[in-house]
Biopython code that builds the backbone (N, CA, C, O; Angstrom):
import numpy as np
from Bio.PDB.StructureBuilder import StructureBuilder

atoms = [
    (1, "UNK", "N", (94.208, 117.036, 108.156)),
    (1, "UNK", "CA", (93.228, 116.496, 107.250)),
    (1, "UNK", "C", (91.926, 116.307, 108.030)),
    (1, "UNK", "O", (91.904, 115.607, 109.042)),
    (2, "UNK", "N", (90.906, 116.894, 107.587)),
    (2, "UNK", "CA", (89.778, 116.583, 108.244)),
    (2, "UNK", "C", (88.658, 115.881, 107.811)),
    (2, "UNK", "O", (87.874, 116.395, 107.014)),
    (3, "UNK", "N", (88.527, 114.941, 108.182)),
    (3, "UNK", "CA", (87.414, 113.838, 107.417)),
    (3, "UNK", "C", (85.745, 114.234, 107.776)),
    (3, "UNK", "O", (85.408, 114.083, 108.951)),
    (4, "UNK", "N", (84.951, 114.615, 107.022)),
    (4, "UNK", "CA", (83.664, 114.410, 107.230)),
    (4, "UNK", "C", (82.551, 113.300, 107.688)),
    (4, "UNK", "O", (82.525, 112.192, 107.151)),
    (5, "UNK", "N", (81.978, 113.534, 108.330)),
    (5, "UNK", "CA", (81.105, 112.113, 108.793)),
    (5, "UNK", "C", (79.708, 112.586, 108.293)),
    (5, "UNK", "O", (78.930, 113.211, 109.014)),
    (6, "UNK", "N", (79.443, 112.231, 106.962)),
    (6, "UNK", "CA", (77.782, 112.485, 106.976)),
    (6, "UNK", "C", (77.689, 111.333, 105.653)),
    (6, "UNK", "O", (78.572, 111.253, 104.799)),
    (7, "UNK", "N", (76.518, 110.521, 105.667)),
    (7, "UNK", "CA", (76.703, 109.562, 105.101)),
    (7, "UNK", "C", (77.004, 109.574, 103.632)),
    (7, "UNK", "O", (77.516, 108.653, 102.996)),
    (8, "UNK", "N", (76.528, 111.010, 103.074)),
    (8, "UNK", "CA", (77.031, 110.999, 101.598)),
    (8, "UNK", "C", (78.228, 110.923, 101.532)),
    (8, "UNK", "O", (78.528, 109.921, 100.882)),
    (9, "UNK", "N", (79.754, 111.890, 102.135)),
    (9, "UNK", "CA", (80.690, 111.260, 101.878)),
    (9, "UNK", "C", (81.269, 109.772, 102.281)),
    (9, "UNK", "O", (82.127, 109.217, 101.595)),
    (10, "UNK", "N", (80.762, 109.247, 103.347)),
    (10, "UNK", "CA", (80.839, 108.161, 103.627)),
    (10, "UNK", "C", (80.531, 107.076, 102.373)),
    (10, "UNK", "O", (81.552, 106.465, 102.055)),
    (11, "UNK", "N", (79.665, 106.811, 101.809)),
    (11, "UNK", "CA", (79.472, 106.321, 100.532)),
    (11, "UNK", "C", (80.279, 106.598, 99.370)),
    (11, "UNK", "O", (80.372, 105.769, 98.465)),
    (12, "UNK", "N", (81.130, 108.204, 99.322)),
    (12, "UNK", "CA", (82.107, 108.381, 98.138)),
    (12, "UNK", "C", (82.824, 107.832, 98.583)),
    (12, "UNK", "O", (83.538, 107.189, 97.814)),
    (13, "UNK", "N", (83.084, 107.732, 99.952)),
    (13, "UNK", "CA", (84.836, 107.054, 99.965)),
    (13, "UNK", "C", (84.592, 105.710, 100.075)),
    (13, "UNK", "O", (85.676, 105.149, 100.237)),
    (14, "UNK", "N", (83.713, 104.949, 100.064)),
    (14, "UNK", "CA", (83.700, 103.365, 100.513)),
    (14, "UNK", "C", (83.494, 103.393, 99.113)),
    (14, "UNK", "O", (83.825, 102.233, 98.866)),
    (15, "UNK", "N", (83.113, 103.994, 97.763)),
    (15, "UNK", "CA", (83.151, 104.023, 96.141)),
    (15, "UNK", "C", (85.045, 103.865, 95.794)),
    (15, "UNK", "O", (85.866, 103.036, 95.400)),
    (16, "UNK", "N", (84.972, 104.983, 96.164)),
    (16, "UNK", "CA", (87.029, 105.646, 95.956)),
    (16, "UNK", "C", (87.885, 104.475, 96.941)),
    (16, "UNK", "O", (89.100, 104.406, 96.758)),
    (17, "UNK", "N", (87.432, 103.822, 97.684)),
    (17, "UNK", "CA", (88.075, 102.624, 98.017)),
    (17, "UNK", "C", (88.185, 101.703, 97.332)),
    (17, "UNK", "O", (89.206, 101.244, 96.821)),
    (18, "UNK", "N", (86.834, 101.260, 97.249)),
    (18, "UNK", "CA", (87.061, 100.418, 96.698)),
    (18, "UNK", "C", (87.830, 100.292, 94.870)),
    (18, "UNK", "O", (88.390, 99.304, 94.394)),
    (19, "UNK", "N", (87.673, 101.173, 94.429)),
    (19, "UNK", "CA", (88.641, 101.135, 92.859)),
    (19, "UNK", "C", (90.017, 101.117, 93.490)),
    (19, "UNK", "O", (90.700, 100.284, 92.893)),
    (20, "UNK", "N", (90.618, 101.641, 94.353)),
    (20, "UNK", "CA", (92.022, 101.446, 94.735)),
    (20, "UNK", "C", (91.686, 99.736, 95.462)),
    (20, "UNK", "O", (92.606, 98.935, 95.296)),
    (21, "UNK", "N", (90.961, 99.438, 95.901)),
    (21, "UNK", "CA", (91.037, 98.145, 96.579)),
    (21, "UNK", "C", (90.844, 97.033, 95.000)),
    (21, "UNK", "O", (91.602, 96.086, 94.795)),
    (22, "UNK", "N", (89.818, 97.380, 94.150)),
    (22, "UNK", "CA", (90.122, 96.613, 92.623)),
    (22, "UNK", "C", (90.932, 96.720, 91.831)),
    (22, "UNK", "O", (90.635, 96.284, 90.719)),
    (23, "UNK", "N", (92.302, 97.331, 92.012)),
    (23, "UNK", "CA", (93.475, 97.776, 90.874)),
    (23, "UNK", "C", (94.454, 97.772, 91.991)),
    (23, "UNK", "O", (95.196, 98.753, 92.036)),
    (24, "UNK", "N", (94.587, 96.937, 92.823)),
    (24, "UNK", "CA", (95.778, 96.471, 93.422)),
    (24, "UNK", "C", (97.196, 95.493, 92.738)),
    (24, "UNK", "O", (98.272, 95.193, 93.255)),
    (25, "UNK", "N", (96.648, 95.207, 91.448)),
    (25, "UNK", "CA", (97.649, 94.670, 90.879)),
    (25, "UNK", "C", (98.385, 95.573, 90.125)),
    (25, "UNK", "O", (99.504, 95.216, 89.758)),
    (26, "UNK", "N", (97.891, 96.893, 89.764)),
    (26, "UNK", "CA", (98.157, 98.075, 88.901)),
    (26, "UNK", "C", (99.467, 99.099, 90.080)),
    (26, "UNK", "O", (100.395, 99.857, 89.799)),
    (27, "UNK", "N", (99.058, 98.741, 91.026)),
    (27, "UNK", "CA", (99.970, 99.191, 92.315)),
    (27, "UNK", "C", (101.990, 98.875, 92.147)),
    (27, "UNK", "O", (102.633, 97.845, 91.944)),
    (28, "UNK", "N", (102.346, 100.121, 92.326)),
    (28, "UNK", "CA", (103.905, 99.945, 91.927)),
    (28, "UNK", "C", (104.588, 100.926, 92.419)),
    (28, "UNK", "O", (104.041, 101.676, 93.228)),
    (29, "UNK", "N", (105.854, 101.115, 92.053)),
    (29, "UNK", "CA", (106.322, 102.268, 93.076)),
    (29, "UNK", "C", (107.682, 102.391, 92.136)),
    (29, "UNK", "O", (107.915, 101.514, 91.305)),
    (30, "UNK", "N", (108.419, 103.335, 92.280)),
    (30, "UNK", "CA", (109.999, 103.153, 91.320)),
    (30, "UNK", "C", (110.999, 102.880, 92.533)),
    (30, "UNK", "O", (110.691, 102.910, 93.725)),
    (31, "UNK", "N", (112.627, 102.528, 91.838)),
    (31, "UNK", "CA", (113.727, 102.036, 92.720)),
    (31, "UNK", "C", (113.675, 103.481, 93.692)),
    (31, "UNK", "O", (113.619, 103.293, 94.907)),
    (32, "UNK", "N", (113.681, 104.034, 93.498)),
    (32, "UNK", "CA", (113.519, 105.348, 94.292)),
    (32, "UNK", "C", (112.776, 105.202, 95.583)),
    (32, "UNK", "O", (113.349, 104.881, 96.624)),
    (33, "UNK", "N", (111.620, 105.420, 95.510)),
    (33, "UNK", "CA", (110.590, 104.678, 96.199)),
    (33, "UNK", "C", (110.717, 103.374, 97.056)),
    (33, "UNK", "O", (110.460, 103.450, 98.258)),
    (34, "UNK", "N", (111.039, 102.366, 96.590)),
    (34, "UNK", "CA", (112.048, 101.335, 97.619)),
    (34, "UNK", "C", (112.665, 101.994, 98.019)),
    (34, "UNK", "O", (112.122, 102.813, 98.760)),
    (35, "UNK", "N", (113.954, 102.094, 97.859)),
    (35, "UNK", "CA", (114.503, 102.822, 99.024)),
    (35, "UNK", "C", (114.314, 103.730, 99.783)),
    (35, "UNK", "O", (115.067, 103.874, 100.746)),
    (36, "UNK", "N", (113.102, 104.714, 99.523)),
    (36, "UNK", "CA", (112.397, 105.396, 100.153)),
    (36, "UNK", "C", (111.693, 104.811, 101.772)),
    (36, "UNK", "O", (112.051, 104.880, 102.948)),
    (37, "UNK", "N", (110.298, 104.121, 100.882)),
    (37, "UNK", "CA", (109.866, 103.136, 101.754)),
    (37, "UNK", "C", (110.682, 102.590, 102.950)),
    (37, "UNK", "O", (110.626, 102.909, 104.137)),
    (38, "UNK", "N", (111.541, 101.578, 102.246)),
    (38, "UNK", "CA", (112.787, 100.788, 103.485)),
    (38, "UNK", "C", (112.880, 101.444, 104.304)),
    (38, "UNK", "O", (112.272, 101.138, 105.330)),
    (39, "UNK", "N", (113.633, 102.603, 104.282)),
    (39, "UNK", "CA", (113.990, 103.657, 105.206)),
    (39, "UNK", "C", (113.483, 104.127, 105.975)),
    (39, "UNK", "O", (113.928, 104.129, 107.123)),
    (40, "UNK", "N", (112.094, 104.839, 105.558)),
    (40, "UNK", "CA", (111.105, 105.165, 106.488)),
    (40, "UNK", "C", (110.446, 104.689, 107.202)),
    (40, "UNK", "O", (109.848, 105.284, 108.098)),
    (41, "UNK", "N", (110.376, 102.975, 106.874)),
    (41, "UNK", "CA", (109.425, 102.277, 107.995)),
    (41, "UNK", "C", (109.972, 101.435, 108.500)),
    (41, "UNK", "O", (109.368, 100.672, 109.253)),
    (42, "UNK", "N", (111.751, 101.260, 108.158)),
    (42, "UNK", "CA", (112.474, 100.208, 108.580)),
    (42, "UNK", "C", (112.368, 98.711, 108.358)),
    (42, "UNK", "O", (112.598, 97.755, 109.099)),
    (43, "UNK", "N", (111.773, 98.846, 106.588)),
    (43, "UNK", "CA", (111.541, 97.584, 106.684)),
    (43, "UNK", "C", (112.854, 96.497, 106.236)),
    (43, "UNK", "O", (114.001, 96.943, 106.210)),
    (44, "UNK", "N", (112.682, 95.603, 106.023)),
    (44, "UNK", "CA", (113.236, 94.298, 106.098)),
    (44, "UNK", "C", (113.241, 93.422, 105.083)),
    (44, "UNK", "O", (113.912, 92.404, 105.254)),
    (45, "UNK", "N", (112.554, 93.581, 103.874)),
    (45, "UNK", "CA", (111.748, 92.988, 102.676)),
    (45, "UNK", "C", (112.137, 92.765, 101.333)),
    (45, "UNK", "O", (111.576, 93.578, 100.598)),
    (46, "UNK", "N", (112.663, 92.208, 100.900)),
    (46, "UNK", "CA", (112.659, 92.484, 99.166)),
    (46, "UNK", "C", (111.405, 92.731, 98.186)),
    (46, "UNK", "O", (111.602, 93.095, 97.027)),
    (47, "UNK", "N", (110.520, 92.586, 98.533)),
    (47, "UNK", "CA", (109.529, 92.875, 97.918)),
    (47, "UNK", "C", (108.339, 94.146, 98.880)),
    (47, "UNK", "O", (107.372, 93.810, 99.564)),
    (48, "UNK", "N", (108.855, 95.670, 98.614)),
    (48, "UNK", "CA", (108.142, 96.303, 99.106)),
    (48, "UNK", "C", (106.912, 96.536, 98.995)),
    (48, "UNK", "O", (106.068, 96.582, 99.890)),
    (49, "UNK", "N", (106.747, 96.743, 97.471)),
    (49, "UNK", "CA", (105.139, 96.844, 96.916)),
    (49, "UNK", "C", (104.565, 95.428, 97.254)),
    (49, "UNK", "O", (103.374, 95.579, 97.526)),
    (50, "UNK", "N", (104.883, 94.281, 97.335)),
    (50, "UNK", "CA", (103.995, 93.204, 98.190)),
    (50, "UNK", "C", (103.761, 93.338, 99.264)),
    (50, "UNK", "O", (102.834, 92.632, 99.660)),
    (51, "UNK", "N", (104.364, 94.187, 100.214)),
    (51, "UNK", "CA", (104.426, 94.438, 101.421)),
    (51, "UNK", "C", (103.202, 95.784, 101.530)),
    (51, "UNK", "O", (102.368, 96.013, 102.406)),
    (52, "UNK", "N", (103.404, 96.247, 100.717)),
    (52, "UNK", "CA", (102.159, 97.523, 100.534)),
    (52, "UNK", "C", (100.902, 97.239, 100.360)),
    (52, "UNK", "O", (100.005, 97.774, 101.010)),
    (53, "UNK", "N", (100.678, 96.155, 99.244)),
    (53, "UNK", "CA", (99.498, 95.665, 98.827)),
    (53, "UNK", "C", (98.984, 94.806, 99.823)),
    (53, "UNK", "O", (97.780, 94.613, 99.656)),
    (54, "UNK", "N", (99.690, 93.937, 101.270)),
    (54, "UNK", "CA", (98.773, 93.354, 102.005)),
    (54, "UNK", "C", (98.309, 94.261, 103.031)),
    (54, "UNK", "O", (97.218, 94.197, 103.597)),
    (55, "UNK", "N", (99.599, 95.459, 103.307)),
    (55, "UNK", "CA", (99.275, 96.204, 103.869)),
    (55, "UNK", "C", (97.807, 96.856, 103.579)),
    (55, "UNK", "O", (96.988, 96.950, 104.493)),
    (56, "UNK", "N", (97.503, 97.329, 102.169)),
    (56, "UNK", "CA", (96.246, 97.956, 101.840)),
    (56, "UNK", "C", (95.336, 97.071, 102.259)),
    (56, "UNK", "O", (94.526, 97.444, 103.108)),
    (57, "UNK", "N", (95.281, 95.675, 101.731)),
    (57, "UNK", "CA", (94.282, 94.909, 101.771)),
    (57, "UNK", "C", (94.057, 94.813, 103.375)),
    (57, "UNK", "O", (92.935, 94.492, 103.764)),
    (58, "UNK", "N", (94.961, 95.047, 104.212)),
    (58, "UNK", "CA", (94.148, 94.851, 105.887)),
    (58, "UNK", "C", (94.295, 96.329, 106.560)),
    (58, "UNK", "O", (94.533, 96.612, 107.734)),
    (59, "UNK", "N", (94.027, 97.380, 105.171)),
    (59, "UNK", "CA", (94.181, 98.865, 105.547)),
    (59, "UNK", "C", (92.795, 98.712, 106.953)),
    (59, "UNK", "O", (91.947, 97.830, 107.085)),
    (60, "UNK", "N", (93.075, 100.057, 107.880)),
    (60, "UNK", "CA", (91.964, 100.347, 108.811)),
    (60, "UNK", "C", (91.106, 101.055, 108.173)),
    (60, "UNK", "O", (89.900, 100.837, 108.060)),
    (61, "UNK", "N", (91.942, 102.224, 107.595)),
    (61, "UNK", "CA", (90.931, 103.298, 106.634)),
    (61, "UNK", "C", (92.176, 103.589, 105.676)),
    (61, "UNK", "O", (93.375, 103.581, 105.955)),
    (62, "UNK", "N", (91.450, 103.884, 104.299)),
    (62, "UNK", "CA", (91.591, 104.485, 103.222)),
    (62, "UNK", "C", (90.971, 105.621, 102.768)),
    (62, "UNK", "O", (89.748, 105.568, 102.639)),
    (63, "UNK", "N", (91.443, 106.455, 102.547)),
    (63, "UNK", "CA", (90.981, 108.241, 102.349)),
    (63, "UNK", "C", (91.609, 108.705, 100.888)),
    (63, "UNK", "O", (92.800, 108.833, 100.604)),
    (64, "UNK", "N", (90.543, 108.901, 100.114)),
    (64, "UNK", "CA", (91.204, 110.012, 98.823)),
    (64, "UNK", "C", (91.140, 111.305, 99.324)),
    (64, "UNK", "O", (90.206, 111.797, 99.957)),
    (65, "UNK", "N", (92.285, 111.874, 98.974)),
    (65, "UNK", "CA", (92.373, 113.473, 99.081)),
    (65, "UNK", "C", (92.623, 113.968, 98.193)),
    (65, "UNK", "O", (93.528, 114.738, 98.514)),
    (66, "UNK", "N", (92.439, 114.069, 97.243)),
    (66, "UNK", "CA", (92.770, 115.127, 95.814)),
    (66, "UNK", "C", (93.629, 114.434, 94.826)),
    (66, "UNK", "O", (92.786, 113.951, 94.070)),
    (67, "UNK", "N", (94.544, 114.161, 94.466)),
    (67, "UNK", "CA", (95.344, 113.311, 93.847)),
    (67, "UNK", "C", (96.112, 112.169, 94.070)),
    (67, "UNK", "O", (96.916, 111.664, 93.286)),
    (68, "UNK", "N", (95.649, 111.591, 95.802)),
    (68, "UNK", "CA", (96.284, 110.660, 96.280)),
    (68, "UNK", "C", (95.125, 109.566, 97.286)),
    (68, "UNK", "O", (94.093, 109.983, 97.813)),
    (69, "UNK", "N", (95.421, 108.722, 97.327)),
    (69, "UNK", "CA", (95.256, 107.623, 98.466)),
    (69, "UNK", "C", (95.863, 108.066, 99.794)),
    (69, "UNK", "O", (96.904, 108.724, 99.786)),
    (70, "UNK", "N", (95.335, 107.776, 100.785)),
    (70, "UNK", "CA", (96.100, 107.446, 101.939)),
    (70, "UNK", "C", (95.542, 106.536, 102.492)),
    (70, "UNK", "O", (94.424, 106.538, 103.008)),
    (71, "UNK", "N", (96.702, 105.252, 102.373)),
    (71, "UNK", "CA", (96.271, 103.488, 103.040)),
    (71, "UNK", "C", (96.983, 103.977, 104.689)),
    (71, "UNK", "O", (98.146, 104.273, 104.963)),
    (72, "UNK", "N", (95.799, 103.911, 105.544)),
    (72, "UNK", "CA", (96.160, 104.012, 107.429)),
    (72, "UNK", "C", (96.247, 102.153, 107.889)),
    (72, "UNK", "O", (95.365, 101.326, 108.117)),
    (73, "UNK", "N", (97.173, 102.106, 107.878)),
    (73, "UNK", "CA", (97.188, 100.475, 108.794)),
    (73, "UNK", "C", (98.505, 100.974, 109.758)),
    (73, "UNK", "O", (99.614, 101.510, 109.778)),
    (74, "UNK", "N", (97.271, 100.246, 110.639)),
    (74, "UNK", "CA", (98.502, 99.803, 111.574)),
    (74, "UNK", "C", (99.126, 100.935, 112.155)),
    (74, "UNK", "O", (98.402, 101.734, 112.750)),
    (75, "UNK", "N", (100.590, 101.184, 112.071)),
    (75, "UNK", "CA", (101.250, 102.550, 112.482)),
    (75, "UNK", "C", (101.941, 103.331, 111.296)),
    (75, "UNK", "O", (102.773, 104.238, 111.323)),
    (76, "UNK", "N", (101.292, 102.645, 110.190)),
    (76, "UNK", "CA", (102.021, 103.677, 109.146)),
    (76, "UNK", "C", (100.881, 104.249, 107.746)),
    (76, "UNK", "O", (99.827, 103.666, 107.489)),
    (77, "UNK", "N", (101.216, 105.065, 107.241)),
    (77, "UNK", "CA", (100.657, 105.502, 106.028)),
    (77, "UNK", "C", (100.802, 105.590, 104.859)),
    (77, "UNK", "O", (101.566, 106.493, 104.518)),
    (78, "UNK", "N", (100.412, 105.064, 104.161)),
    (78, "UNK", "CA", (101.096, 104.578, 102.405)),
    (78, "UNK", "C", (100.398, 105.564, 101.579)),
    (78, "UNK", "O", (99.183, 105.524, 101.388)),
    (79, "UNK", "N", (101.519, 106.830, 100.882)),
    (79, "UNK", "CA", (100.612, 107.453, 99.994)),
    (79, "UNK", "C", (100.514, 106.825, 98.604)),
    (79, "UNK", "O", (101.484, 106.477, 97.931)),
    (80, "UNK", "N", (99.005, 106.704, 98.193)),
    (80, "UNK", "CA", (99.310, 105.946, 96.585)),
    (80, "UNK", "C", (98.849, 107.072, 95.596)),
    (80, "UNK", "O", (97.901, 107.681, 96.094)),
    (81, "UNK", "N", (99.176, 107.521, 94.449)),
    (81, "UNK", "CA", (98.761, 108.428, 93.574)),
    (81, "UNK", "C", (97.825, 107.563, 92.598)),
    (81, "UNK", "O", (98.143, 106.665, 91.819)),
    (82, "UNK", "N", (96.180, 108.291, 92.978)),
    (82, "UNK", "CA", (94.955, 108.028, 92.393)),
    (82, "UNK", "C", (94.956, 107.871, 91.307)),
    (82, "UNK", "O", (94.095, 107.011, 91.118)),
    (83, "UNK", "N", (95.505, 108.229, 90.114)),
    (83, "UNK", "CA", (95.550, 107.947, 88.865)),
    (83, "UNK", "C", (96.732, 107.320, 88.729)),
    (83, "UNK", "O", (96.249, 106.610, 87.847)),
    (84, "UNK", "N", (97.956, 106.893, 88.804)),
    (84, "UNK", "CA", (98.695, 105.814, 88.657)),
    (84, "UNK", "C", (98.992, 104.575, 89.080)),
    (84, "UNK", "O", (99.623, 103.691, 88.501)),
    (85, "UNK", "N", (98.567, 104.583, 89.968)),
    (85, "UNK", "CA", (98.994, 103.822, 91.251)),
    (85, "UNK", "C", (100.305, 103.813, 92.013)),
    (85, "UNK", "O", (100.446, 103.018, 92.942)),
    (86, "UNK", "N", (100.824, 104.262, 91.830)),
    (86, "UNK", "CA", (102.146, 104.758, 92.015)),
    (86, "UNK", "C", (102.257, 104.887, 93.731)),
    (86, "UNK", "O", (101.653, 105.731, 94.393)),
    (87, "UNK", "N", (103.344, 103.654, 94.376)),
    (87, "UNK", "CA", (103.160, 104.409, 95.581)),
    (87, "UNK", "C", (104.195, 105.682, 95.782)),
    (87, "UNK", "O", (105.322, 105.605, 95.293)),
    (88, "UNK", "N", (103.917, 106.467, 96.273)),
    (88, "UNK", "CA", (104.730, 107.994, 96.330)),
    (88, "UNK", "C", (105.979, 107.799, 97.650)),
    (88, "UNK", "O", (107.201, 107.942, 97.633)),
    (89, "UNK", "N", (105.032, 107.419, 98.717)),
    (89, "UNK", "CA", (105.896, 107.129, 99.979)),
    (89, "UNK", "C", (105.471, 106.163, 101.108)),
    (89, "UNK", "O", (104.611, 105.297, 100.942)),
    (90, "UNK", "N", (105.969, 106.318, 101.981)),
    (90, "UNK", "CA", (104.950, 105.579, 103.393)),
    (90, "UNK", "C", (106.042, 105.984, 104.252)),
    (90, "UNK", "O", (107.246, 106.063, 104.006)),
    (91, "UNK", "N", (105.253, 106.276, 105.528)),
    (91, "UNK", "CA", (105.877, 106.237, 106.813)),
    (91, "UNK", "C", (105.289, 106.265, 107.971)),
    (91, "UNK", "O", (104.066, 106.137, 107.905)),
    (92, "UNK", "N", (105.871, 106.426, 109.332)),
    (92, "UNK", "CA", (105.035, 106.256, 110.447)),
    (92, "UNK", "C", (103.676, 107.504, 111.067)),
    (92, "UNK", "O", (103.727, 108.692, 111.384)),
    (93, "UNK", "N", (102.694, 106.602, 111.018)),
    (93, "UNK", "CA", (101.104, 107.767, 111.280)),
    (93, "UNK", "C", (101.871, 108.219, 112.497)),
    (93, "UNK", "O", (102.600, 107.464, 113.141)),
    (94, "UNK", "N", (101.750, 108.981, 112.666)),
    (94, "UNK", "CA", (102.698, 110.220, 114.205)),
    (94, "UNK", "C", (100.986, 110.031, 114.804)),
    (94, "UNK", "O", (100.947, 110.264, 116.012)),
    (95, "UNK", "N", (99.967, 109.760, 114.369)),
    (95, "UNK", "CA", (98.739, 110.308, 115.207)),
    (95, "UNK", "C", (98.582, 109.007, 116.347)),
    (95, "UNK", "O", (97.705, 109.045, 117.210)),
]
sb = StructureBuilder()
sb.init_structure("model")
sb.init_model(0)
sb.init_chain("A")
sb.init_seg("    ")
for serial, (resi, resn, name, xyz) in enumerate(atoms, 1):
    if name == "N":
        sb.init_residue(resn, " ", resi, " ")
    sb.init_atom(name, np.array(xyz, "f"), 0.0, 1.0, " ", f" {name:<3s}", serial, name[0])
structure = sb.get_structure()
């Protein structure tokens, strides 16, 4: 994935952030998805999508790419689907 640095996209994505950062309550995921999640990041939690949403909220960077979010915190990556909110997956950033 290659991110651009010139200030016009810089301004779309601090736009495209922020609507995923204002519809954090719209944020959800299916039983599927839990157990998805768990697995992949080893978590510990009964409440994954709460665990996602603070995650977003102390994201480092957030990136739209075409039909998805990608929340970067920390050592992992949460994909969210841009028009549902739907989280798809998460697992560990390898970068």
């Amino acid at each position: 994935m290659k991110l651009w640095n010139t200030a016009r996209n810089d301004d779309h994505d601090m736009k495209m952030n922020h609507k995923l950062l204002s519809n954090l309550e719209k944020i959800h995921t299916t039983e599927l998805g839990v157990m998805r999640i768990r697995e992949n990041l080893g978590l510990d939690t009964d409440d994954v999508v709460k665990w996602c949403v603070q995650k977003t909220r102390q994201a480092d960077r957030i990136v739209r790419q075409g039909k998805n979010w990608y929340v970067y915190t920390g050592d992992a990556v949460i994909t969210v689907n841009a028009h549902s909110y739907t989280i798809i997956t998460a697992h560990r950033d390898k970068s």
